[in-house]
LOKOLVEX-139679 format. One record per residue (C-alpha): x, y, z. Coordinates in steps of 0.1 Angstrom, whole numbers, plus 5000, padded with zeros to 4 digits. Example, Ala and Ser with C-alpha at 12.3 -4.5 7.8 and 13.67 -1.06 7.14 Angstrom:
! residues 2
512349555078 513749895071 
***
This chain:
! residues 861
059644776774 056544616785 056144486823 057544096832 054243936839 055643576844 054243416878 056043436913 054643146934 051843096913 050543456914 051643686880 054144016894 051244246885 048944136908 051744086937 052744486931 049144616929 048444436964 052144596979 050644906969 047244856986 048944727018 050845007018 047645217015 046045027045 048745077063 049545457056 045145517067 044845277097 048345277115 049445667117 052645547138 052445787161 055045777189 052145667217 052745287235 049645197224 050045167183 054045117185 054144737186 051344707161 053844907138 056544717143 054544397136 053644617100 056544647093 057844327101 055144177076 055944417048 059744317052 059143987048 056644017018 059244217004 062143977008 059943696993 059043876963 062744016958 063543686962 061443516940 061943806912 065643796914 065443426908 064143456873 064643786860 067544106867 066144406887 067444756891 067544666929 069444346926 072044496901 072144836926 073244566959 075844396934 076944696922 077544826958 079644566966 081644436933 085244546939 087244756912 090444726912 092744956931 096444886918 098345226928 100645306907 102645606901 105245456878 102545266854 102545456828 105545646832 109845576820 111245286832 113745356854 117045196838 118244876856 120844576849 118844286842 122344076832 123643936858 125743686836 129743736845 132343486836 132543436872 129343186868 131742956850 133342856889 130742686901 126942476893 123742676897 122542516927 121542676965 122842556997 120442627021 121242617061 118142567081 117642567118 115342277119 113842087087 110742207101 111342557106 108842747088 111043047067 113142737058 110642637043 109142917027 112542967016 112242566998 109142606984 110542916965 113042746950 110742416941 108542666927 110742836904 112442516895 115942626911 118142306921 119042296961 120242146987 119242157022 121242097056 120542167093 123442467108 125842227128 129442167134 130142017100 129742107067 128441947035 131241887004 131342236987 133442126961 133441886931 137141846912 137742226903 134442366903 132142476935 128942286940 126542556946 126342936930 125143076961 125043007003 121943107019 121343077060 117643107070 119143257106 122243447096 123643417132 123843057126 127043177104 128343487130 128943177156 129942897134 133242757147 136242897136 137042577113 133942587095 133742987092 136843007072 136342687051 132942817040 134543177039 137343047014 134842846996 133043186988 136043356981 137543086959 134643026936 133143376940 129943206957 127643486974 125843447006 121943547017 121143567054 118043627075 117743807107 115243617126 113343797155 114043717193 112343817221 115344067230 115344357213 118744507204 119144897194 122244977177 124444597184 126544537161 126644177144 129843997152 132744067130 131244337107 130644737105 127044687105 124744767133 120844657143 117944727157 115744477160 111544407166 110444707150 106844797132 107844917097 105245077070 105845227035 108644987017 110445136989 113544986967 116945126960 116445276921 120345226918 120844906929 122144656901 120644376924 117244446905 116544246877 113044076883 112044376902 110944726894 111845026917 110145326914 107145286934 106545266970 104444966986 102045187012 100845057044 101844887072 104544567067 103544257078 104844157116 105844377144 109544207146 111744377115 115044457116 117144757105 120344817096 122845087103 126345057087 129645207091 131545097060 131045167020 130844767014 127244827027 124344967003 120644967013 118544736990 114944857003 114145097030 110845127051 109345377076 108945327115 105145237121 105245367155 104745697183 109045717172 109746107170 111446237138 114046457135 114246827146 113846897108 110646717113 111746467085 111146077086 113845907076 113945617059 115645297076 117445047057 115544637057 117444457033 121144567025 123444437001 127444457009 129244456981 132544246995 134844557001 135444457035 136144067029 135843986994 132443776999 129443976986 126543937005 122344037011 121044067042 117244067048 116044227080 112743997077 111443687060 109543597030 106143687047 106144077028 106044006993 108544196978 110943976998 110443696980 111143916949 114144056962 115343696973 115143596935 116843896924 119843806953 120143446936 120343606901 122943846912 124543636939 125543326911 126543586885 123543516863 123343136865 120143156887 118143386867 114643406856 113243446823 111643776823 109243626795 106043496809 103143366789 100343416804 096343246800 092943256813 090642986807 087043036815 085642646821 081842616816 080742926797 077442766795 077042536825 075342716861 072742746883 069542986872 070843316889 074343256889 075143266849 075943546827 073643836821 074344086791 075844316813 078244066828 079343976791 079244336783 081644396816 083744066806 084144226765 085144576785 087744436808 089144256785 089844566762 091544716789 093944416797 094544366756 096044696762 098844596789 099144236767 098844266732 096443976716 095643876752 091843686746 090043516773 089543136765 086143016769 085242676776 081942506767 079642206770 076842296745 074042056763 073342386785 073442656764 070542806771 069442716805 069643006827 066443236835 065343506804 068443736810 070743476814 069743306783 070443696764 073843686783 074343356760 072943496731 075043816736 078743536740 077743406708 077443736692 081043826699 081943486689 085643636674 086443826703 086943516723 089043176715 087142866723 087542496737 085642206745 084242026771 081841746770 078741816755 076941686788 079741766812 079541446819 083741296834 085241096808 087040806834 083140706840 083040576797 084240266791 082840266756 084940406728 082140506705 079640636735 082540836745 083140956710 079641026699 079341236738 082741446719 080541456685 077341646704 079241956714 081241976677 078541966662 076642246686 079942446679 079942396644 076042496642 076942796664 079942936642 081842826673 085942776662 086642396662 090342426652 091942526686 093642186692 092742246734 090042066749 089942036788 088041736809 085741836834 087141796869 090241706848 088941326847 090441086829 093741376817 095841196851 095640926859 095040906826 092040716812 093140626777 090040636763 089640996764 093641056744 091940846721 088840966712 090541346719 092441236684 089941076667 087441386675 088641706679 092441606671 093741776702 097141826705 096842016740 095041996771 095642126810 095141946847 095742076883 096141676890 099441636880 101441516901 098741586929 096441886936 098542016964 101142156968 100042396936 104342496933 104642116926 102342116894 104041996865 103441906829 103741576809 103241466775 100841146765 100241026734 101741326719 099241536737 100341806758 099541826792 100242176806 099642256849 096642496853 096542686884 093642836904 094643216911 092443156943 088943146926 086742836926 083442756911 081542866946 083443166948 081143416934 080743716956 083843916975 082143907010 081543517005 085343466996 087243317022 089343497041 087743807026 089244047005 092544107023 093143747013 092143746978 094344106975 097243886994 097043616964 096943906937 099744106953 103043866949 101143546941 102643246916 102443466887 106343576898 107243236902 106543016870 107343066832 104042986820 100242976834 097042916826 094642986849 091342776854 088543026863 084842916864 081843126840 080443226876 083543396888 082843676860 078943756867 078043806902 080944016919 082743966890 085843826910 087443706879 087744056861 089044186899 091443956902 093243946866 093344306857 094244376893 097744106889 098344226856 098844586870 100444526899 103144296878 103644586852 103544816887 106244616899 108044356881 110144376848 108044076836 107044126802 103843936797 102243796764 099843606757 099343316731 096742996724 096742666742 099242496711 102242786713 101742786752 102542396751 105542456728 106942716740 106242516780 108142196770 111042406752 111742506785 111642236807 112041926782 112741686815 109241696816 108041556788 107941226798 105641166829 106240986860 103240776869 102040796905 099740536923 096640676923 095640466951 097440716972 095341036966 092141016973 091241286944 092541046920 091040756929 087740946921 088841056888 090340726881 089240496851 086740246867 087839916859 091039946872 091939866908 094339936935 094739546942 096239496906 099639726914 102839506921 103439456960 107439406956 109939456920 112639186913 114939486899 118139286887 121039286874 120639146841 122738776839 122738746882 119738516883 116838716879 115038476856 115338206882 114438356909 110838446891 110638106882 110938016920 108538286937 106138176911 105837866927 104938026961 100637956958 100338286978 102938506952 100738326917 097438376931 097338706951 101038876959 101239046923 104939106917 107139206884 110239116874 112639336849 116439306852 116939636835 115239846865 118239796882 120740076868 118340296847 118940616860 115240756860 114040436874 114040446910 112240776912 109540656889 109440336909 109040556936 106240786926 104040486916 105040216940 106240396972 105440136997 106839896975 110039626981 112839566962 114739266953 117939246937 120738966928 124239086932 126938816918 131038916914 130639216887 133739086863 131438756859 128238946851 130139166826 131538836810 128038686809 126738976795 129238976762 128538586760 124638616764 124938916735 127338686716 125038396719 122038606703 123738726673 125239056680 127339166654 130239336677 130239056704 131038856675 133339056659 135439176689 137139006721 135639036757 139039196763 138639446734 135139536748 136239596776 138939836773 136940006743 138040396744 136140696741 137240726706 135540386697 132540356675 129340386690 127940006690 131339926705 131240166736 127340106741 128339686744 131339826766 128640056786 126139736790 129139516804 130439746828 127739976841 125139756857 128139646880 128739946901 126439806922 126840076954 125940376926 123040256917 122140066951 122640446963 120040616938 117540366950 118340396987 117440766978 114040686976 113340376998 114440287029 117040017038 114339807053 112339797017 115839657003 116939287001 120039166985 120438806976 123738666972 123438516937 126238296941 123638136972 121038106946 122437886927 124137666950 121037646978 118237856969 116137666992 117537907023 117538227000 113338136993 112938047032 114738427038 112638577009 109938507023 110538597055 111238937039 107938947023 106238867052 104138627031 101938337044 101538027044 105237927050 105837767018 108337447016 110937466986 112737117002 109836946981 109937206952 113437226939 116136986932 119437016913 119936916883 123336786873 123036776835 122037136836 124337216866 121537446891 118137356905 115137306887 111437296895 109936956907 107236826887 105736506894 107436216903 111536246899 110936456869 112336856869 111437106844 114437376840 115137706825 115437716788 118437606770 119537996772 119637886809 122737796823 125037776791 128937736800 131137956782 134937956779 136738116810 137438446806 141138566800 143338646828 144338926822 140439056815 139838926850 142639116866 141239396846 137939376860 139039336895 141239636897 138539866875 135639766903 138039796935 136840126941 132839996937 133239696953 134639846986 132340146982 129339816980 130939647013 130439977032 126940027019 126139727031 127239767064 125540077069 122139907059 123039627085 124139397066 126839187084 127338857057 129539037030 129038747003 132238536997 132938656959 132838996970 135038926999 136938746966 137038986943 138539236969 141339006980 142538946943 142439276933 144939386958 147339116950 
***
C-alpha cells in the first residue's frame, strides 16, 4: 500500500512527517533534557510544541482518513459485552409456565392497586408496569372504604396489590374481612410491598401472621427459587452478582409451611456468618401459598427499583389470577438501522465497522434464527464520507443479501414540509431508482419518514405517495400518541398502512461513544439489564448508522439484551420483516387499529412535524354533542347567528357524538380543552321521534312495525328490528353516557340545555350559552328570533316581519304515541332518569328540568 499523500492544511502528509522527524532531530541535538534548572522549562516548552503539532496533525489525519492510532484509542475504549451467564448454554431448568386454572373463570383480569398517595413514586412504578404491558387496572388511595369488588357473580379484579402492605395489616376490622372474603370467595390473590422506614426492626413479626422481618438491610447476590411454580416469565438458574440497589431491603423469616422463599439475597455488610463459616442466604420476596388463611399471597421485601422485581411482579400477576394476567412468552423482535448512508465525515461506517456489524450479527442470528438487521437509506448520500468511509459503503453494498432494506427520502428531506404531490413523489422516485441501480431490494413494503414527519400527525400526502411509489403497506413512529412516556407508544392503522411504535433502546443519533453516553455506562448497562424488551409483545428498535461505527454502542447494546433475556427470561425471541411484524402486532391488540387523533397543537414535537398549511386556530373551540331528535339542528341554526361564533368561534355540531361509546375519549385526545353542549328532552319523546323521523325517511321496519313493537323487540328479533329498537332506546340513558363523558371532562366543560326551554324561549337558553362560552360581544336574540305559529317554534328573523325556519323535516307533528308505549317508556327509564337527577346534582345543577321532574312522577304512579 502506497503512502496517503492528500494535503492536511494545505501542506501534503509527507512533508508534515519528514518535518516531525527533523524537529524531533533538533530537539534530540540541542535540548539534552538534563535534570539542571536551567534547560527544564525550555523542555517543557518542547514538549508542549511537539504535543500540540501532534494533536493538530492527528486531528487533521483522523478527519479524512483511518489510522492505526485512531482505531488503537477506539479500540481501547469500545465496550464488549459482558452478559455472565452460567446457564446460557446449558438445560433449562423445568418450570410451569401455565398458570391457567378454572379458578380464572371467578373473576375479570383486572388489578386493584392500593396506593399511599396518587403520587407516590412505587405506586407509580407499579402503574406504569401495568400501562406498559397493557394490563387493565384500577387505582385507589388505602382509606376507610373500599371500592365495589364485585359485579353480579363474578369478582372485578384477578388480583389485589398494596404498594405498602401495612396499609392492609391495619385496615379496620370491617374492611379487612370484606376484602379477605372477597379473596377467598373468588380465589383473588394479593401482592404487597414492604416499604422502608426509618426504624429498623430485627425479627418483628407483621401483625396476624407467622412471618418475621428485618428491615433496612444492604443485600448483594440475588438468586430465584428453581422450584417455585411462580416462574413463568422468569428463568432461575443464575445468580444476579453485585450489590442490590438501596440500603433499605427487607427479609423474611417464617414460622409456618404456607411460606416459601421466591428469591434470596446475601447481606452486603461487616454481618458475621455462621460458626460453619457459611453465608446464608436470606429470603426477599416470599410467596405463601394460603395454608394458613386460604388467600395466597407474594410478598416483596423491596420495590421495583432491582430489576428482577419487576419480573417477578409479572410472574405474581400470572400466577396470582390463575393465568388470566399472563404474558405471551413470544416476542418479535427488530432492529432498524435509519440512515445507513447519511453522517458527518468521520462519524460513518468504515470497512471494519461493517465488517464488525456482518460479525455481530452472525453471532445474534445464532440466539434468533433469521434475525437480519434492517437498514435504512436515503441514496442522495451514498457516498459522502472521507476515502474509508466511502469503502465502508462500498463494502454495505457488497453484502447487499445479508441485510433487508427500507427507504427513506432520497434527500432526507421531512415529508410534512411538501405540499406538492408529484414533487413529493418524484423526491420517493430518486432513492428507487438509486436502489434499483444498486441491486438494493425494493419489495419490503416498509419505508420510515425521517424524524417520523408527516407518519403522526399524519400528512396525507406522504400515505399517498407511500402507495403510489413504493406501495407500502408498513411503516413505524415514536410520535404516536406522543414521544413520552415511551410505555404509552401505540400503533394505528391509516389508509390501510400500518403504523407500528418504534422504541429507542436508549441510543440516539449523538450517541456515538460509551464515555459520551449519558449517564455513562452503568446507565446504558441499567437500560440493557431489565429494560422494555420484558414488557411489550413486539419492538422495533430505531437505532441510527453512527451508533454501529465509533464505539459501536449499537452492537453493545443488542447482543448484550439478547443474552441477558435468553440468561434470564423464558422469552423466546424471533425475528421477522416489517409486513409479518405488523400482522402479527395488530392480531394482538386489534383495539388499536383505529387511531385516536390528538391535537397536535398540544405537543410541541408535533407541531414541528405537522403538515404546514394547517393551523391550530382551525380546531373547534366547543362540540354540540346531541341527542339526535332534542333540538340539535336548531340550536346550530341559532349560534350561527352569533357574528362572533360564524366568523371566528369555530364550533361543530353532530348529534350522534352523544352516545358513541369511543367518542368521548377521542373527543378527548384531540380536543381536551374543549366544551360540550348537549340537549336533553323527556327520553320516551325522543325515542318516539326517533321511530317517526326513521318512518318519515323511508325505513322499511318503521314502516312495517308499530312504535310499540319496536320497542319491546326481544333478543330473538331480527337484526334491523333490534338495531331500530337499539337507536330508540339507547341514546336516552342519558346519565350513562353523561358519565363516559364526565370521565374525560370536567363538570365545568359541560352544559345541559333543557330542550323543552329551547323551544318555548330560546332567547334565555342563547343569553345562558353564551355566558357559558364566555363569548363577546353580548349578542341580542330579542331582535333575532321570533316564533312562528304556522310552524309552531322560533325561527330566524330576516328582514322586515319575514322568518326563515328549519326545513319542512323541521317540526313535523306526529300522532301521539300510545299509552301504554308511554307507560312503557317511563317505567323502562326510571332507573336512568333518577340516576340523571343525581348526576345533575352532583355537577351543581339545582333546576331539574320540568319533564324530567314529569317523567319521574308518572312513572311511579
Amino acid at each position: 500500500m502506497g503512502e496517503d499523500t492528500r494535503p492536511l492544511l494545505g501542506v501534503p502528509k509527507i512533508r508534515i512527517v519528514r518535518t516531525v522527524h527533523k524537529f524531533l532531530r533538533k530537539f534530540r541535538k540541542k535540548n539534552h533534557c538534563v535534570y539542571k534548572a536551567s534547560t527544564l522549562k525550555k523542555c517543557v516548552v518542547a514538549i508542549i510544541l511537539l504535543s500540540i503539532v501532534l494533536i493538530i496533525i492527528y486531528s487533521q489525519y483522523i478527519g479524512h482518513s483511518p489510522s492505526y492510532l485512531t482505531g488503537f484509542i477506539q479500540r481501547s475504549t469500545r465496550p464488549e459485552p459482558n452478559i455472565r451467564c452460567g446457564v446460557m448454554n446449558g438445560p433449562r431448568i423445568p418450570q410451569n409456565h401455565d398458570h391457567k386454572t378454572e379458578a380464572r373463570l371467578r373473576s375479570y383480569p383486572k388489578v386493584l392497586v392500593f396506593v399511599e398517595t396518587m403520587y407516590s413514586k412505587l405506586g407509580r412504578d407499579i402503574a406504569e408496569l401495568l400501562v406498559h404491558t397493557r394490563i387493565k387496572y384500577k387505582v385507589e388511595v388505602a382509606g376507610k372504604s373500599l371500592p365495589v369488588l364485585t359485579n353480579l357473580d363474578k369478582g372485578r379484579y384477578g388480583v389485589i396489590v398494596f404498594e405498602n402492605f401495612n396499609k392492609y395489616l391495619q385496615m379496620d376490622k370491617w374492611n379487612r374481612e370484606l376484602l379477605d372474603k372477597y379473596c377467598r370467595e373468588y380465589y383473588v390473590g394479593m401482592i404487597g410491598f414492604i416499604t422502608p422506614e426509618e426504624e429498623t426492626y430485627v425479627g418483628s413479626q407483621l401483625k396476624g401472621f407467622p412471618l418475621f422481618i428485618h428491615t433496612n438491610l444492604k443485600l448483594k447476590d440475588a438468586a430465584l427459587n428453581a422450584a417455585s411454580q411462580i416462574l413463568r416469565l422468569t428463568r432461575a438458574g443464575e445468580t444476579a452478582w453485585g450489590d442490590l440497589p438501596g440500603n433499605d431491603w427487607t427479609v423474611f423469616q417464617a414460622n409456618h409451611s404456607t411460606y416459601e422463599p421466591l428469591e434470596w439475597a446475601h447481606r452486603n455488610d461487616d454481618y458475621q456468618p455462621t460458626e460453619s463459616n457459611v453465608r446464608t442466604p436470606l429470603p426477599t420476596v416470599i410467596q405463601d401459598h394460603g395454608l394458613f388463611d386460604n388467600i395466597q399471597r407474594v410478598i416483596f421485601g423491596s420495590g421495583l427499583k432491582f430489576w428482577l422485581h419487576r419480573l417477578l411482579f409479572l410472574d405474581s400477576l400470572s400466577y396470582l389470577s390463575h393465568g388470566q394476567l399472563s404474558l405471551s412468552l413470544d416476542r418479535m423482535f427488530l432492529v432498524d438501522i435509519d440512515d445507513i448512508f447519511v453522517g458527518e465525515v468521520g462519524t460513518r461506517l468504515r470497512p471494519e465497522d461493517v465488517k464488525a456489524l456482518i460479525a455481530t450479527q452472525a453471532r445474534i442470528q445464532a440466539m434468533i434464527p433469521r434475525f437480519k438487521f434492517n437498514l435504512g437509506f436515503s441514496g442522495k448520500y451514498f457516498h459522502h464520507g472521507n476515502r474509508e468511509e466511502d469503502k465502508g459503503d462500498d463494502l454495505i453494498l457488497e453484502n447487499i443479501d445479508k441485510f433487508m432494506w427500507f427507504s427513506h427520502m432520497w434527500n432526507h428531506q421531512q415529508p410534512h414540509l411538501y405540499d406538492n404531490l408529484t414533487v413529493l413523489m418524484d423526491d420517493m422516485m430518486l432513492n428507487k431508482n438509486f436502489a434499483k441501480m444498486k441491486g438494493i431490494p425494493v419489495d419490503s413494503g416498509y419505508s420510515v419518514a425521517p424524524h417520523h414527519s408527516g407518519v403522526y400527525p399524519v400528512h396525507e400526502l406522504l400515505y399517498t405517495a407511500w402507495k403510489k411509489v413504493w406501495n407500502i403497506r408498513v411503516t413505524s413512529t415514536e410520535e404516536y400518541p406522543h414521544l413520552r412516556p415511551a410505555r404509552l407508544r401505540r400503533g394505528f392503522i391509516h389508509k390501510n398502512i400500518m403504523v407500528l411504535p418504534r422504541q429507542t433502546c436508549g441510543l440516539f443519533t449523538h450517541t456515538m461513544l460509551i464515555d459520551k453516553y449519558p449517564g455513562g455506562r452503568e446507565k446504558l448497562d441499567e437500560s440493557i439489564q431489565g429494560g422494555e424488551l420484558f414488557q411489550t409483545i413486539i419492538n422495533i428498535f430505531m437505532t441510527h448508522m453512527s451508533n454501529y461505527g465509533n464505539d459501536r454502542l449499537g452492537l453493545y447494546t443488542f447482543e448484550s439484551v439478547i443474552k441477558f433475556i435468553q440468561c434470564w427470561t423464558n422469552i423466546k425471541l424471533s425475528s421477522a420483516p416489517p409486513l409479518q411484524l405488523a400482522e402479527t402486532y395488530f392480531k394482538f391488540y386489534p383495539g388499536e387499529s383505529d387511531p385516536v387523533w390528538g391535537n397536535p397543537c398540544d405537543d410541541s414535537r408535533h407541531q414541528k412535524i405537522w403538515s404546514k398549511n394547517k393551523s391550530c386556530d382551525s380546531l373547534p373551540k366547543f362540540l354540540v354533542i346531541g341527542p339526535q331528535k332534542t333540538g340539535t339542528t336548531a340550536l346550530y341554526t341559532f349560534l350561527s347567528l352569533h357574528p362572533a361564533i360564524a366568523t371566528h368561534y369555530y364550533f361543530e355540531k353532530s348529534a350522534t357524538y352523544f352516545d358513541g361509546e369511543l367518542v368521548p375519549k377521542r373527543v378527548h385526545a384531540l380536543l381536551p380543552h374543549a366544551k360540550l353542549i348537549t340537549i336533553l328532552i323527556s327520553p320516551a319523546k325522543r325515542a318516539y321521534s326517533w321511530y317517526q323521523h326513521t318512518k318519515a325517511h323511508g325505513d322499511v321496519i318503521a314502516n312495517n312495525y308499530s312504535f310499540h313493537q319496536v320497542i319491546t323487540a326481544s333478543d330473538t328479533a331480527p337484526k334491523p328490528l333490534r338495531d331500530l329498537r337499539n337507536r330508540c332506546l339507547n341514546p336516552g340513558k342519558y346519565a350513562q353516557h353523561l358519565e363516559r363523558w364526565l370521565t374525560f371532562f370536567s363538570p365545568q366543560s359541560l352544559h345541559i340545555i333543557d330542550g323543552e326551554e329551547l323551544k318555548s324561549n330560546p332567547v334565555e337558553v342563547m343569553n345562558e350559552m353564551q355566558k357559558f362560552l364566555k363569548i363577546t360581544p353580548f349578542f341580542n336574540y330579542t331582535d333575532h328570533l321570533r316564533f312562528d305559529p304556522k310552524k309552531g317554534f322560533y325561527c330566524q328573523v330576516i328582514s322586515g316581519d319575514h322568518t326563515k325556519c328549519l326545513g319542512r323535516s323541521k317540526g313535523r307533528q306526529y300522532p301521539p304515541m300510545e299509552e301504554k308505549s308511554l307507560k312503557l317508556l317511563q317505567r323502562y327509564y326510571l332507573s336512568h332518569n333518577t340516576a340523571l337527577v343525581k348526576l345533575m346534582k352532583r355537577i351543581g345543577i339545582r333546576n331539574i328540568p320540568n319533564w324530567l321532574k314529569d317523567d319521574l312522577s308518572d312513572s311511579s304512579t
